[in-house]
C-alpha positions in Angstrom: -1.4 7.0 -17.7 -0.5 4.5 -15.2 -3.7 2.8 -13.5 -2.3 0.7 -9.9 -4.0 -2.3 -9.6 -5.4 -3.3 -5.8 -2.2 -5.3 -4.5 -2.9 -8.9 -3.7 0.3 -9.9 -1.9 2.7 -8.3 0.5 5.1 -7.6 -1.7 3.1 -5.9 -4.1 1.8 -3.6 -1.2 5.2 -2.7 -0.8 5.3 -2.0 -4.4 2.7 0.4 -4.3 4.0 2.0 -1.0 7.3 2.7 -2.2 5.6 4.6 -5.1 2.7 6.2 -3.6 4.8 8.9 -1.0 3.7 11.5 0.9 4.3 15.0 -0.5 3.0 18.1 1.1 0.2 16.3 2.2 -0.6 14.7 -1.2 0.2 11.3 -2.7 2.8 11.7 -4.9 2.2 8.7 -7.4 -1.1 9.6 -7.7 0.1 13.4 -8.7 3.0 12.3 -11.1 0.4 9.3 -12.7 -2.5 11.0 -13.2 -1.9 14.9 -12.2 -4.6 14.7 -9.5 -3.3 15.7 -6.0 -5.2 13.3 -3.6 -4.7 13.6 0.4 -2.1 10.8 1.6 -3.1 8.4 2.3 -4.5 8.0 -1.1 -6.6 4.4 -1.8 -4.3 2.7 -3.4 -1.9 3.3 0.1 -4.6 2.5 2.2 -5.5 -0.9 0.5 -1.2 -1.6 0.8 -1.8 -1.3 4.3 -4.8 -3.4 5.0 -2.5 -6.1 2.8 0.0 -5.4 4.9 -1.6 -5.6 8.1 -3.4 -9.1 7.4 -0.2 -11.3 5.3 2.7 -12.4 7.8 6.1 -10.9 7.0 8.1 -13.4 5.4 9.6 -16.1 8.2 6.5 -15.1 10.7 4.3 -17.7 11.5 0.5 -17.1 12.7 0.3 -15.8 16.2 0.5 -18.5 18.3 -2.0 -16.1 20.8 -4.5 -16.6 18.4 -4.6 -20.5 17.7 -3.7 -20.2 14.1 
């Protein structure tokens, strides 16, 4: 059984995204890792995003709006 670790950096949220799909309304990594059908987004998804949302894509700085 595969256990998916919190991702820590962008990339690794895009990891876990790529692997964790949307299936019928169910998160497909969680169903093929662990035979457990979980809604989608699933936590591990959800946690990807919140990474996601907070680290720059590569070449972005800070928003200038902001004062960063």
């Amino acid at each position: 059984m595969k256990d998916y670790p919190t991702p820590a950096t962008r990339n690794e949220a895009l990891v876990l995204i790529e692997q964790h799909i949307e299936r019928d309304g169910f998160c497909e990594g969680c169903l093929t890792s662990w035979a457990r059908l979980t809604s989608f987004p699933c936590r591990y998804v959800q946690s990807a995003y919140r990474i996601l949302a907070d680290a720059p894509a590569a070449g972005e700085g800070a928003d200038p709006a902001i004062g960063s």
